[in-house]
C-alpha positions as CSV (number, residue, x, y, z in Angstrom):
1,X,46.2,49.1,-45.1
2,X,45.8,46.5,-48.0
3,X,43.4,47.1,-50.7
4,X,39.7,47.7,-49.6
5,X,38.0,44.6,-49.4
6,X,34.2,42.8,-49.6
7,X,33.1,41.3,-46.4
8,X,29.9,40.4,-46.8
9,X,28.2,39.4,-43.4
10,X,25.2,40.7,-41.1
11,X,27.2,39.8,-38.3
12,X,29.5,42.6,-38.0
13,X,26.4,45.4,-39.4
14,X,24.4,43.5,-36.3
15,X,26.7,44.3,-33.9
16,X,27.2,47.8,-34.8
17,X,30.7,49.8,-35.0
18,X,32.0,48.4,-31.7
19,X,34.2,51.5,-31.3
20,X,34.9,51.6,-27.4
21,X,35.7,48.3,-27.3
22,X,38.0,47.9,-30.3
23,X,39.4,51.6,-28.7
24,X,40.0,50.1,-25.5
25,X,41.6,47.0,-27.2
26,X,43.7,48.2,-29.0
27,X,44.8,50.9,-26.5
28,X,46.4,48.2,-24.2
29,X,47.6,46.0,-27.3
30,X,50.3,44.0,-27.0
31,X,52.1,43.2,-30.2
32,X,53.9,39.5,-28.9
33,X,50.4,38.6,-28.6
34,X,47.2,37.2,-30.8
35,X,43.8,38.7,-30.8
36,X,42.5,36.0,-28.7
37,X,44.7,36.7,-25.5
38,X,44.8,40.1,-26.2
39,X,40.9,40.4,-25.8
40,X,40.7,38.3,-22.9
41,X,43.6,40.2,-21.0
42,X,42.0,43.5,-21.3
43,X,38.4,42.4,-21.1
44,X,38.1,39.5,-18.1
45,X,35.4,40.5,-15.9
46,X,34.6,43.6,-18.4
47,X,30.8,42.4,-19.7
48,X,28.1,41.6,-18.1
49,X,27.8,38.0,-19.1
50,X,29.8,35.7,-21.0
51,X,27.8,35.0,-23.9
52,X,28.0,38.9,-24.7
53,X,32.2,38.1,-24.6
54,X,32.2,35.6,-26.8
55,X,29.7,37.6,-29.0
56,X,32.6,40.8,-28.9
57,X,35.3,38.9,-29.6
58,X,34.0,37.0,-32.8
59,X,32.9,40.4,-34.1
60,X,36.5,41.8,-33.5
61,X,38.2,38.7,-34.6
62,X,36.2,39.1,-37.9
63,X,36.2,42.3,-38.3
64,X,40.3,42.7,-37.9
65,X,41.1,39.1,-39.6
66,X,43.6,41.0,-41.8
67,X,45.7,42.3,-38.5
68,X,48.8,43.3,-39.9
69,X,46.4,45.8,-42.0
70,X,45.1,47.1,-38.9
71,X,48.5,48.2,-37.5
72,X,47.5,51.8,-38.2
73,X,44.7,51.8,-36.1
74,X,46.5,50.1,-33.3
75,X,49.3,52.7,-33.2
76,X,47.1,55.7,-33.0
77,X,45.0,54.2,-30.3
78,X,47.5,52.9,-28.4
79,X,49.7,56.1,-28.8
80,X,46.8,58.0,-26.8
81,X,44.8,59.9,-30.2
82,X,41.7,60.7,-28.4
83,X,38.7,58.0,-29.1
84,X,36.6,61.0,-31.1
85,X,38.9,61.4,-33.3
86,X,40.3,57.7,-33.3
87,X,36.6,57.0,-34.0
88,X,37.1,58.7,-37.4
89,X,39.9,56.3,-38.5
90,X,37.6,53.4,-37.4
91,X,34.9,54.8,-39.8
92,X,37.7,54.8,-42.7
93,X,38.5,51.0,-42.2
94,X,35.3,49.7,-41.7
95,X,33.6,51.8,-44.2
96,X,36.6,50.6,-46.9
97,X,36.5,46.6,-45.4
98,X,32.3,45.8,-44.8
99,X,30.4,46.2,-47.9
100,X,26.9,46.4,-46.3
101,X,27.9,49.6,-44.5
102,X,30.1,51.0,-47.5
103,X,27.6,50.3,-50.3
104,X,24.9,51.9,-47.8
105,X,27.7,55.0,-47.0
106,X,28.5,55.9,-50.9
107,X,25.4,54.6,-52.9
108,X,22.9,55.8,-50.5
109,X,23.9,58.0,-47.5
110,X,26.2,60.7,-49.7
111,X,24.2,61.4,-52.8
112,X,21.1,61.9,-50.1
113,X,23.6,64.1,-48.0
114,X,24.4,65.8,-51.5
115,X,20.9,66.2,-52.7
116,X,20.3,68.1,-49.2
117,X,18.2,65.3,-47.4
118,X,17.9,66.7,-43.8
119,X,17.1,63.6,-41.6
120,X,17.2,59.7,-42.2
121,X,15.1,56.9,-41.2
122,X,15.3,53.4,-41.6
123,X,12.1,53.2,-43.3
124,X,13.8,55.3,-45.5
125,X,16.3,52.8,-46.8
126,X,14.3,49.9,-47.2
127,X,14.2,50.0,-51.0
128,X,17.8,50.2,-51.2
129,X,18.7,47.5,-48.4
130,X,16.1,45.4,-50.8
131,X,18.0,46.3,-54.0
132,X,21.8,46.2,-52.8
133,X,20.9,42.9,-51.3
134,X,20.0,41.2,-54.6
135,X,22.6,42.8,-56.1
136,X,25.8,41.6,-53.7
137,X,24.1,38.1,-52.8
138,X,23.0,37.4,-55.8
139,X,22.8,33.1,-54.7
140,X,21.3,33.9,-51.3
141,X,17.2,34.4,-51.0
142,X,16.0,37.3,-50.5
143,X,15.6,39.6,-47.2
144,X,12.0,38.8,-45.3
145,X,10.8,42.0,-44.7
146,X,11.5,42.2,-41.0
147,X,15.4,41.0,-42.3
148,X,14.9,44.5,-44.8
149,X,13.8,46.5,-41.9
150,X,16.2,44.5,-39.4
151,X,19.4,45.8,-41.8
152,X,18.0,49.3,-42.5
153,X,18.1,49.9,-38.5
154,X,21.4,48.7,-38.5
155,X,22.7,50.6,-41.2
156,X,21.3,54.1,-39.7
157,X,23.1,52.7,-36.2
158,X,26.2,51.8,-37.7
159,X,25.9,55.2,-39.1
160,X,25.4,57.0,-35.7
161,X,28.1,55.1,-34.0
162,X,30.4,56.1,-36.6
163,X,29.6,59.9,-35.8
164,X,27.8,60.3,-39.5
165,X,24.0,60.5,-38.3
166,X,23.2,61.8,-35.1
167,X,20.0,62.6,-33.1
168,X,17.7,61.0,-30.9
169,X,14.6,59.1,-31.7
170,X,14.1,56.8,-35.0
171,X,15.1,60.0,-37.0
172,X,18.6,61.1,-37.7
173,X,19.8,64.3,-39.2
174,X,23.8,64.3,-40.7
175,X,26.6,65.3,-39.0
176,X,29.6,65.9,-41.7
177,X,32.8,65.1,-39.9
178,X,35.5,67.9,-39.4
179,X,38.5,65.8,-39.5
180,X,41.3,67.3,-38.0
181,X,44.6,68.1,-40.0
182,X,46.3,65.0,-38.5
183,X,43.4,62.6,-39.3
184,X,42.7,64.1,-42.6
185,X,46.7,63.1,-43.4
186,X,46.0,59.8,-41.8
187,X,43.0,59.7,-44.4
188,X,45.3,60.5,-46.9
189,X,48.3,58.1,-46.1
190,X,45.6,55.2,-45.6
191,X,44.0,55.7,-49.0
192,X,47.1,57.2,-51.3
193,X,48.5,53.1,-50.0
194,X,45.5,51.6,-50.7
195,X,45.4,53.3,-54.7
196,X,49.5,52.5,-55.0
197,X,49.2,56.6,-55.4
198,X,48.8,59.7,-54.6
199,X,47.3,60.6,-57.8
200,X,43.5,61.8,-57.6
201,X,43.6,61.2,-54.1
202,X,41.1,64.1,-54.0
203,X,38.8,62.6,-56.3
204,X,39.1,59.0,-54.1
205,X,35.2,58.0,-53.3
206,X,36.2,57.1,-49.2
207,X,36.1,60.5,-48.8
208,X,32.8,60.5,-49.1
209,X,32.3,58.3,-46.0
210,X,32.9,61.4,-43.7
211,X,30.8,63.5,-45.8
212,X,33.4,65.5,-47.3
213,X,33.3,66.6,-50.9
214,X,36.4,66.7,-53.6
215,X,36.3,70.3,-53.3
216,X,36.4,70.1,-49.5
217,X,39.5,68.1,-50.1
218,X,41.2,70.0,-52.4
219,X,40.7,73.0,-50.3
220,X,42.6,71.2,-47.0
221,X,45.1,70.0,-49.2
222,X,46.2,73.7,-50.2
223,X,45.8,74.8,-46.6
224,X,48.5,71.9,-45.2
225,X,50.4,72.4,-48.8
226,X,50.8,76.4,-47.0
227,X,51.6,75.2,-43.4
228,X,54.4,73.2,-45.4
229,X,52.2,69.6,-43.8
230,X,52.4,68.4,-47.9
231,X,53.7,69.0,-50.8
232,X,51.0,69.8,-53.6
233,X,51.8,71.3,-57.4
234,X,49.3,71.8,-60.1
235,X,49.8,72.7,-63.1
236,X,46.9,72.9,-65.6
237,X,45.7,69.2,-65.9
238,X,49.4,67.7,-63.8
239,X,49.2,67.7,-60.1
240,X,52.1,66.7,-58.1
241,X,51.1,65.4,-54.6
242,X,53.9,64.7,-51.8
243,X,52.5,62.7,-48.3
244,X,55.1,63.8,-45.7
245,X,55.6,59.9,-45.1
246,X,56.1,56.7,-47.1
247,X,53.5,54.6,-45.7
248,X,50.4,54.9,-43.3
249,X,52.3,52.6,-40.6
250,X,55.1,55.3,-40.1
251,X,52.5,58.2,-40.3
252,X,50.3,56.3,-37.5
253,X,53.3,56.3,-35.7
254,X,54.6,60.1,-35.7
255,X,50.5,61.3,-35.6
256,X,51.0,60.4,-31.9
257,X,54.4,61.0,-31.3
């Protein structure tokens, strides 16, 4: 994974998470070959009508423009990791990559989670869809009001397809995520890349898009430092942290070996 990045469009928050799809994908990938003939080899025949396709495959091809970054996610999906927990790893990149859903996810969705908000509507988030988008888009005109209420819907979907909200009906209550040891060292290797460090890794704020708190982290990381998973020293205000690979890509690879 390179550093996180600010893709700024409505078209991937309007078309929602995507996460079977992009699963079954990249569960049949084939390396040799682009995104483009990759999608149509596994997908001819699979939607109900073409225009729905072509609408798939532009998300996908936007949302994974930077493929080589996306290797991680390929390996583990292709490598059989089950699609709920696979779906975790998708929250990580597209919560790190889109910045409507990760200013939504850490500016508004945590602290709320924190504060002990029990359920979420759109109607809800309306003030801060308003406010985040004259603060990212600062050259476009503003959101109509349906366009406010439009995003807010999206957000709480995007949210729900992720596995962070759940619940029937307009209102959603939260549902932290209990990462597995093996995706909570994929969370680790992905986000000690993207800092150049391991340093502070529990302090890193994409955490927080699974719900998890620093001391949650800290906690699993002495657990797996026990089970001899990492290698973790503190002392006083130095803290030595050791991820049991170099890079994410290798992890991704032995996760599902």
């Amino acid at each position: 994974m390179s550093n996180p990045t600010n893709m700024i469009t409505q078209r991937l928050l309007r078309k929602g998470a995507l996460v079977e799809e992009t699963y079954l994908l990249f569960r049949n990938w084939d390396d040799t070959s682009s995104m483009e003939i990759n999608f149509d080899r596994n997908f001819e025949g699979h939607f109900r009508t073409i225009a729905w396709s072509a609408e798939v495959k532009t998300t996908l091809k936007r949302r994974f423009a930077a493929l080589d970054a996306a290797a991680p996610l390929i390996i583990t999906a292709r490598g059989g990791l089950p699609l709920e927990e696979w779906r975790h790893c998708l929250l990580l990149w597209i919560g790190s990559r889109e910045t409507l859903y990760r200013e939504f996810a850490l500016e508004w969705l945590y602290p709320e989670f924190e504060k002990g908000r029990y359920q979420v509507k759109p109607e809800d988030i309306r003030p801060f869809v308003q406010s985040l988008w004259q603060r990212i888009n600062k050259q476009a005109p503003p959101l109509s009001d349906y366009g406010i209420i439009r995003t807010a819907r999206d957000l709480v979907r995007m949210a729900c397809d992720l596995g962070v909200l759940v619940g029937k009906g307009s209102a959603k209550t939260f549902s932290p995520l209990r990462l597995t040891d093996r995706c909570f060292l994929y969370y680790a290797h992905i986000l000690a890349e993207a800092a150049g460090a391991t340093a502070k890794l529990q302090e890193n704020k994409y955490w927080r898009l699974a719900l998890i708190r620093p001391e949650e982290v800290v906690e699993t990381i002495l657990r797996l430092h026990q089970f001899r998973k990492l290698e973790y020293e503190a002392a006083g205000s130095l803290v030595q942290l050791n991820l049991p690979y170099d890079n994410a890509r290798e992890y991704a690879k032995r996760m599902v070996a």
